[in-house]
C-alpha positions in Angstrom: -16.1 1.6 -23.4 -15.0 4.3 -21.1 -17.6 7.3 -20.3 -14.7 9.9 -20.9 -14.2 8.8 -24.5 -17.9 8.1 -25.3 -19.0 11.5 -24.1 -16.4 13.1 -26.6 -17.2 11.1 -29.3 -20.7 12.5 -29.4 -19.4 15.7 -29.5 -17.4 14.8 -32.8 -18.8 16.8 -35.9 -19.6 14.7 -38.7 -17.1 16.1 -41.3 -18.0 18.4 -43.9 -18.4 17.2 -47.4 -15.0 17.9 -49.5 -13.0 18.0 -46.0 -9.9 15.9 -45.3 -11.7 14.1 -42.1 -10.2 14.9 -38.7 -8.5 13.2 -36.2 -11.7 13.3 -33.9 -13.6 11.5 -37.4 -11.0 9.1 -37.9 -11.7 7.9 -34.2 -15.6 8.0 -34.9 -14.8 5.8 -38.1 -12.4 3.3 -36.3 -14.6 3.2 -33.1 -18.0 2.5 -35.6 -16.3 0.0 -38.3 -15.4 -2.5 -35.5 -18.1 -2.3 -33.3 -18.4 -6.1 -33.7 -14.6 -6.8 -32.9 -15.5 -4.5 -29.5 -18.3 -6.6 -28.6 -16.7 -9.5 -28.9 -14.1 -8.8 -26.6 -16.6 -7.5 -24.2 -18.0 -10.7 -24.6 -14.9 -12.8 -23.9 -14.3 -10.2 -20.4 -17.6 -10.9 -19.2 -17.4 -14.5 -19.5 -13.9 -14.2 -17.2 -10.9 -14.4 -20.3 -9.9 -11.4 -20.1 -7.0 -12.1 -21.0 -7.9 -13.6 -24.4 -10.2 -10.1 -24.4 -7.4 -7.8 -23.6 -4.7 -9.8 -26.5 -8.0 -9.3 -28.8 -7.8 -5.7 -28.8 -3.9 -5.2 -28.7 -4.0 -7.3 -31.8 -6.4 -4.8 -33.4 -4.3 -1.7 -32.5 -1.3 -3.9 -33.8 -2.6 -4.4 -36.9 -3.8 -0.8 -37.3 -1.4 1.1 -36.2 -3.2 4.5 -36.6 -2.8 6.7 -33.7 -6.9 6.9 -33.8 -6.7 3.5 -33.2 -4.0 3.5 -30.3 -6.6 6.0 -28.7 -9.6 3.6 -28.9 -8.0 0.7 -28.0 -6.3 2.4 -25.2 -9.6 3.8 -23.9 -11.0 0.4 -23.8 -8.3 -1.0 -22.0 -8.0 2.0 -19.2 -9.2 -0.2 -16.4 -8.5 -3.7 -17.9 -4.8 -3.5 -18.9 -3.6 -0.1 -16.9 0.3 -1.0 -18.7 -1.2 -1.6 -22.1 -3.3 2.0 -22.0 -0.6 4.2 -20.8 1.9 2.6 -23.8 -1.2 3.1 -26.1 -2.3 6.5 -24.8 1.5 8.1 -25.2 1.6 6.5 -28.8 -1.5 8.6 -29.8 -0.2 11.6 -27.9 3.6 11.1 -29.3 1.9 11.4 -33.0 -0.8 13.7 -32.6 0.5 16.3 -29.7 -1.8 19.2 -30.8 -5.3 17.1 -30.4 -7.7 17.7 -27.4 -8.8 13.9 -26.9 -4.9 12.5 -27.5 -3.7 15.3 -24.3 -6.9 14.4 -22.2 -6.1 10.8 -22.3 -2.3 11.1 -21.8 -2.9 13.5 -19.1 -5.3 11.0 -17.2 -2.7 8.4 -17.7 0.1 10.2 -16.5 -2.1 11.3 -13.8 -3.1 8.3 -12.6 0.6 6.8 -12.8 1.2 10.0 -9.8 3.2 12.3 -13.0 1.7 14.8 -11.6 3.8 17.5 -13.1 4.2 15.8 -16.2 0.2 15.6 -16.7 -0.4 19.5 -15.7 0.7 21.1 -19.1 -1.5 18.5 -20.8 -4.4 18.9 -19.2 -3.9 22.8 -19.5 -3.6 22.5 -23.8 -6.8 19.9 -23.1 -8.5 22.8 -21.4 -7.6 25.5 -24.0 -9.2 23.6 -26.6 -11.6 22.5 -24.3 -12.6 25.3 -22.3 -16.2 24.3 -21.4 -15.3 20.8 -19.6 -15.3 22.0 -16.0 -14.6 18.6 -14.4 -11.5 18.3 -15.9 -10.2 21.4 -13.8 -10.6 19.6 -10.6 -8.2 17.0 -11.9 -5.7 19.6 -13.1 -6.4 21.2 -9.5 -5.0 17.9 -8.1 -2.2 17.9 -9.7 -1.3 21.4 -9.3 -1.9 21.1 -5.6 0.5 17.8 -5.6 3.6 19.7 -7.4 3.0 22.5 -4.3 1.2 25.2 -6.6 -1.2 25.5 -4.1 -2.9 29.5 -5.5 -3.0 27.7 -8.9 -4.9 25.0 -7.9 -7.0 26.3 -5.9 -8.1 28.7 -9.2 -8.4 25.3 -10.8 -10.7 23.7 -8.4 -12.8 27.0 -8.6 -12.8 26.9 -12.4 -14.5 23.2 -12.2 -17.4 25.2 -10.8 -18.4 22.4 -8.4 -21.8 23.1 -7.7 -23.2 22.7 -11.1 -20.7 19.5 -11.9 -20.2 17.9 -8.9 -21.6 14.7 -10.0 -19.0 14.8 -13.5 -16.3 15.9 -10.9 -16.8 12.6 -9.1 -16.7 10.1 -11.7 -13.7 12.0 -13.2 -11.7 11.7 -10.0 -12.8 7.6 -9.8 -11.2 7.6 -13.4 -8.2 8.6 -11.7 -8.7 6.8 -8.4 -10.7 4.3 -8.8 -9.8 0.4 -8.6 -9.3 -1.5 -11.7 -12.3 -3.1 -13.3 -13.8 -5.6 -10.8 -14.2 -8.1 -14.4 -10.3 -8.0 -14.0 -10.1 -8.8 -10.5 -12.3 -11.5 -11.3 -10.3 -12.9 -13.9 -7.4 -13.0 -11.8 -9.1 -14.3 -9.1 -10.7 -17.1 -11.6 -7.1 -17.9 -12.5 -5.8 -18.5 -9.3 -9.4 -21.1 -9.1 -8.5 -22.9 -12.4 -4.9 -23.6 -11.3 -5.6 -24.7 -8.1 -5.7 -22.1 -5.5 -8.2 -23.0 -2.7 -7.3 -19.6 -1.2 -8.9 -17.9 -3.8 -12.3 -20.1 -3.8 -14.2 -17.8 -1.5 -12.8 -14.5 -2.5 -14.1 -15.5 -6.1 -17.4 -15.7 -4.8 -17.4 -12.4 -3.0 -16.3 -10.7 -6.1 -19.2 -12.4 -7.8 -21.6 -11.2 -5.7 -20.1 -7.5 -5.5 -19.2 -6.3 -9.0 -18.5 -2.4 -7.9 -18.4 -1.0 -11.6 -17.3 2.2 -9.6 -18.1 3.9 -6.1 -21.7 4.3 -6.7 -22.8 1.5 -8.7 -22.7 -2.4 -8.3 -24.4 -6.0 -7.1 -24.8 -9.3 -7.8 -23.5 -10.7 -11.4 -25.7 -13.5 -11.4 -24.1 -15.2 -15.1 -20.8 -14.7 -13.3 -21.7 -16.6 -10.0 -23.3 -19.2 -12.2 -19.8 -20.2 -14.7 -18.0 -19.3 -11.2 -19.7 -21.4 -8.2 -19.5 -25.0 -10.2 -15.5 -24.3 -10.3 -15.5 -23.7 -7.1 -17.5 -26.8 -5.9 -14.6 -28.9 -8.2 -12.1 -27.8 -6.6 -13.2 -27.8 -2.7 -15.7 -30.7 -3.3 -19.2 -30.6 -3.1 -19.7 -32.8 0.6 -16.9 -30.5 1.9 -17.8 -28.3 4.6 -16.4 -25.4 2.9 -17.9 -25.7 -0.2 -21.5 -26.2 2.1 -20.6 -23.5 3.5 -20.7 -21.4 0.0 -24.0 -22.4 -0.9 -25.6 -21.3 2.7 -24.1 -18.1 2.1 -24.9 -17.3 -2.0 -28.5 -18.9 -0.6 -29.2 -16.2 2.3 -27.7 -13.7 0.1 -30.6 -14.1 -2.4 -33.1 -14.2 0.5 -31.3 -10.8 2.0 -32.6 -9.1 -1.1 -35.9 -9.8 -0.4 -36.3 -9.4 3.2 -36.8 -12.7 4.3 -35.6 -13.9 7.9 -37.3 -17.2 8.5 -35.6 -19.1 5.6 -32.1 -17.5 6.8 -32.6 -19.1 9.9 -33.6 -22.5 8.9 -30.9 -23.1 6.3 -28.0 -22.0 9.0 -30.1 -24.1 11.8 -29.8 -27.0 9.0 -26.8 -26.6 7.4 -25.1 -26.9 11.3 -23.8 -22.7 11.3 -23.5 -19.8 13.2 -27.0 -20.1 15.0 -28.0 -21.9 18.1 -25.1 -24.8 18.6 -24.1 -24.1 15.2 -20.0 -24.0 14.4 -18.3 -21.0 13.1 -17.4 -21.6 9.2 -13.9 -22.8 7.7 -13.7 -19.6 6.0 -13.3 -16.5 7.8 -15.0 -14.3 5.0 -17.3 -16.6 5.0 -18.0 -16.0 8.5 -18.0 -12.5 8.3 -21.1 -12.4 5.9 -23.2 -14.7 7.8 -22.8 -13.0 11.1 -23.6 -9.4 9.0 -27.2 -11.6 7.9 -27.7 -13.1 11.7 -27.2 -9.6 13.1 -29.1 -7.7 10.5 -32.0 -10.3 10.8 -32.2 -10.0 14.7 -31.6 -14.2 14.8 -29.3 -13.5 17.0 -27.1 -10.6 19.1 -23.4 -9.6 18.5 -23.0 -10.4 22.4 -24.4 -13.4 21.6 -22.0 -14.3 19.0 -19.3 -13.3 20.4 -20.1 -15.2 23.8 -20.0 -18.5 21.1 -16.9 -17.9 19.1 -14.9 -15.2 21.0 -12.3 -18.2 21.4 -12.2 -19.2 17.9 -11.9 -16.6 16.5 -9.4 -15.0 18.1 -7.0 -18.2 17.6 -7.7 -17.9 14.3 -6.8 -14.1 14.6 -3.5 -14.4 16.6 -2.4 -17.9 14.9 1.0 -17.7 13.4 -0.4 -17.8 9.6 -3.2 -15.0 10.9 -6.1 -14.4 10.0 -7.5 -10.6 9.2 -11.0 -11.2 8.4 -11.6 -13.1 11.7 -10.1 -10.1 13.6 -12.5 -7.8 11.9 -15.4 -9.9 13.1 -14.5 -9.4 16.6 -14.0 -6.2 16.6 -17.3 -5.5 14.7 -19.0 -8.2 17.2 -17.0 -6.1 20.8 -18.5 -2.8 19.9 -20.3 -2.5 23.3 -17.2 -3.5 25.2 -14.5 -0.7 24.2 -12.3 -1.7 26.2 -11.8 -5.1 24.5 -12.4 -3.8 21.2 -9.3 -1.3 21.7 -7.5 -3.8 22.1 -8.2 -5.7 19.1 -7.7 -2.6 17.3 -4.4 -1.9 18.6 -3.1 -5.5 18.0 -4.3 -5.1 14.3 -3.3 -2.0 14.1 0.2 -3.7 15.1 -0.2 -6.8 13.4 -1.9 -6.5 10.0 -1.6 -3.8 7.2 -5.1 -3.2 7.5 -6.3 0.6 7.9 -9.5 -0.8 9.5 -7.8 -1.5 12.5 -5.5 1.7 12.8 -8.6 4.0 12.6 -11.1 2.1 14.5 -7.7 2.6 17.4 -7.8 6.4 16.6 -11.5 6.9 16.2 -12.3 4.8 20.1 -9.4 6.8 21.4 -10.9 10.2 20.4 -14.4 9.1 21.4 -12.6 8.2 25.0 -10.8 12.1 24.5 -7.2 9.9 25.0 -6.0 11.2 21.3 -4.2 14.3 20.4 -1.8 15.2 17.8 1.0 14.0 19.6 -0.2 10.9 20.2 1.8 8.2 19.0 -0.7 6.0 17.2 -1.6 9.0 15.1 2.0 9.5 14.1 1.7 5.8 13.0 -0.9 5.6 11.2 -0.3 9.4 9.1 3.0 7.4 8.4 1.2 3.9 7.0 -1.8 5.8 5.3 -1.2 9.6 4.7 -3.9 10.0 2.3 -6.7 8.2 4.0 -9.8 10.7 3.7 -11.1 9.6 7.4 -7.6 9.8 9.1 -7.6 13.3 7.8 -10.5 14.3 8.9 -9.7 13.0 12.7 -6.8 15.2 12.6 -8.4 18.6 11.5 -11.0 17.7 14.1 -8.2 17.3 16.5 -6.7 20.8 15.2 -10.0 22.2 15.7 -10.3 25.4 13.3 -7.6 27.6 15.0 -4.9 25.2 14.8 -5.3 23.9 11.2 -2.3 24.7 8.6 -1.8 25.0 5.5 -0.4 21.8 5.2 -3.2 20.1 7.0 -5.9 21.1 4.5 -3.2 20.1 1.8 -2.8 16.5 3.1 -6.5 16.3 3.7 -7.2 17.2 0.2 -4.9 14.8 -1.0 -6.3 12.2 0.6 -10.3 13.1 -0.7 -9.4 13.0 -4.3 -7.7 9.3 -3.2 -11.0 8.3 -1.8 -13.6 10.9 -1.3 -15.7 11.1 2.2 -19.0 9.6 2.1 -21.5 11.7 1.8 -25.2 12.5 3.3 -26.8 9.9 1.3 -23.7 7.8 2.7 -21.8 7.5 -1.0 -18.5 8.8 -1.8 -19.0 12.6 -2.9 -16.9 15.7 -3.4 -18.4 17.8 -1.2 -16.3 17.5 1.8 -13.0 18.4 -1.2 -15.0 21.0 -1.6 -15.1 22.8 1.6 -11.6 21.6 2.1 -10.3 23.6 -1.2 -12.6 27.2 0.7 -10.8 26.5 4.1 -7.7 26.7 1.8 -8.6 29.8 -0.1 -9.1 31.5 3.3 -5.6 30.1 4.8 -3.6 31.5 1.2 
């Protein structure tokens, strides 16, 4: 179940004896009396149906029909089924306007679907009733800013008094921003395994192995990789190099977690990869993570590697079908030759719809002082990914404190509430937002 809800629901008043029960009681009720139903959907999503998860809990609203139910039901499906919620959401809000938890959630919805305008006037009856939730005023502040109320919201963003909330302000902002649940991503990826899809095979794994719950929080899901891997050795066979290939990698990403070097080396040196005369992997993202263990592990050097496979991978890289993950590993392996690794940006930059590639271009061209704000790769790439938090933080740098407008700090905001600038402790934060939304304050 989604914080947001949870949290209100223990601030829900048991009602008083001889009251007619509240909306906010009638949720408690329906959210207690089918606890059981809840689990066993959570049950079903973990062990990759969601689909059969998701249909479990439409059939409960369905057969409901309460708005209380619509509320809860949508609340569980916010990051499963993002169509289902929002339909869910407006039916609570459509029959019970004047409620505080009905205008939050419609508000986040319509928020998160970029009705910006449209989710203002709900958050501000949320806030009336609600006065004392101060992270919810750094999402009206977005959506005030977004509609060109730019006073409003910066009195907004004030109001969520950051400094005692920043951490509330955060995971609000992922509710908004943040990607769908990685148990749906894996049950779509699981999908595309089960029908067939050998493209899918090692992207299933990764997911496996990286369960981000949010942008703070994630790792291994070890009863995942177990139902997942044996699918995945059906369908690329277990003798097959690719599927050998897999089991190196999921075995020297249990020995990364413990440290240990030796046994990373001997199971690439006997498995025939990377190390030594060892070939390069089939898969290119399976490449990728064994060359991040070899260099991590000092086995052996990025010039090294790149000496061995410069030619492979670059074929692979500029080969009619492409191949982004093995242009990534060169430019990650080139970074003591700029020159060459320019160039690989700029080609990816050109080629691929990959940010990666446009910023590391803009970020070796500023190192090199060749970029300004009439250079023609910045153009691009404000054009391709306008609310990218690093790209706008190159051009403010670029600006330099004199030169910085209004609309600068606007687009820069913009793009830290789509994905806030790590931090300190090298996490996503809303700090930088933060001393955007002052530099603001001072330009109005």
């Amino acid at each position: 179940m989604r914080t947001c809800l949870s949290v209100l629901l223990l601030l829900v008043a048991l009602p008083v004896l001889g009251e007619e029960p509240s909306f906010e009681d009638e949720v408690r009720t329906k959210s207690t009396a089918h606890t059981t139903d809840f689990q066993r959907a959570t049950d079903l999503a973990d062990a990759g149906d969601v689909q059969a998860a998701n249909k479990q809990l439409l059939d409960l609203a369905d057969a409901d029909g309460s708005p209380a139910m619509s509320l809860v039901i949508g609340n569980l499906l916010y990051n499963m089924d993002r169509d289902a919620s929002y339909r869910l959401h407006k039916k609570a809000f459509d029959a019970q306007p004047k409620e505080r938890m009905t205008n939050l959630e419609w508000a986040m919805e319509r928020h998160r679907k970029g009705e910006y305008a449209e989710a203002v006037p709900l958050y501000e009856a949320y806030l009336k009733l609600s006065p004392g939730d101060k992270k919810t005023y750094a999402l009206l502040a977005d959506c005030l800013l977004r509609i060109g109320k730019l006073p409003e919201a910066v009195a907004a963003w004030d109001a969520s008094a950051h400094a005692r909330h920043h951490v509330a302000i955060d995971f609000a902002i992922f509710e908004i921003y943040g990607e769908i649940s990685p148990l749906r991503r894996r049950a779509d990826l699981l999908e595309r395994v089960k029908k067939g899809d050998a493209s899918a095979a090692e992207k299933l794994i990764d997911q496996d192995v990286n369960m981000d719950r949010d942008w703070w929080n994630g790792g291994p899901d070890a009863e995942a990789l177990k139902h997942d891997a044996p699918l995945v050795e059906q369908l690329l066979g277990k003798p097959s190099k690719r599927f050998q290939a897999i089991e190196c990698w999921l075995f020297i990403f249990s020995q990364e977690k413990q440290d240990e070097v030796a046994p990373v080396k001997a199971r690439l040196e006997k498995d025939g990869l990377i190390v030594g005369q060892g070939s390069l992997p089939e898969s290119s993202l399976v490449a990728a993570r064994l060359f991040n263990a070899v260099v991590a592990g000092n086995i052996e050097t990025r010039t090294q590697l790149l000496g061995k496979f410069r030619k492979e991978l670059t074929d692979r890289a500029k080969s009619p079908a492409g191949d982004v993950d093995a242009l990534n590993i060169l430019c990650n392996l080139s970074q003591d030759k700029k020159d060459e690794t320019l160039e690989l940006e700029r080609y990816g930059a050109e080629r691929y719809a990959d940010p990666r590639f446009a910023l590391g271009q803009l970020v070796l061209m500023a190192r090199d002082k060749k970029l300004s704000l009439d250079s023609a790769e910045l153009k691009a790439a404000l054009q391709k990914i306008p609310e990218n938090s690093l790209l706008q933080r190159i051009v403010l740098t670029l600006a330099g404190e004199q030169k910085t407008t209004k609309e600068m700090l606007v687009a820069a905001i913009k793009a830290e509430y789509r994905h806030p600038s790590r931090g300190v402790n090298e996490y996503p934060d809303s700090y930088t937002l933060n001393a955007y939304f002052q530099m603001l304050k001072q330009k109005l």
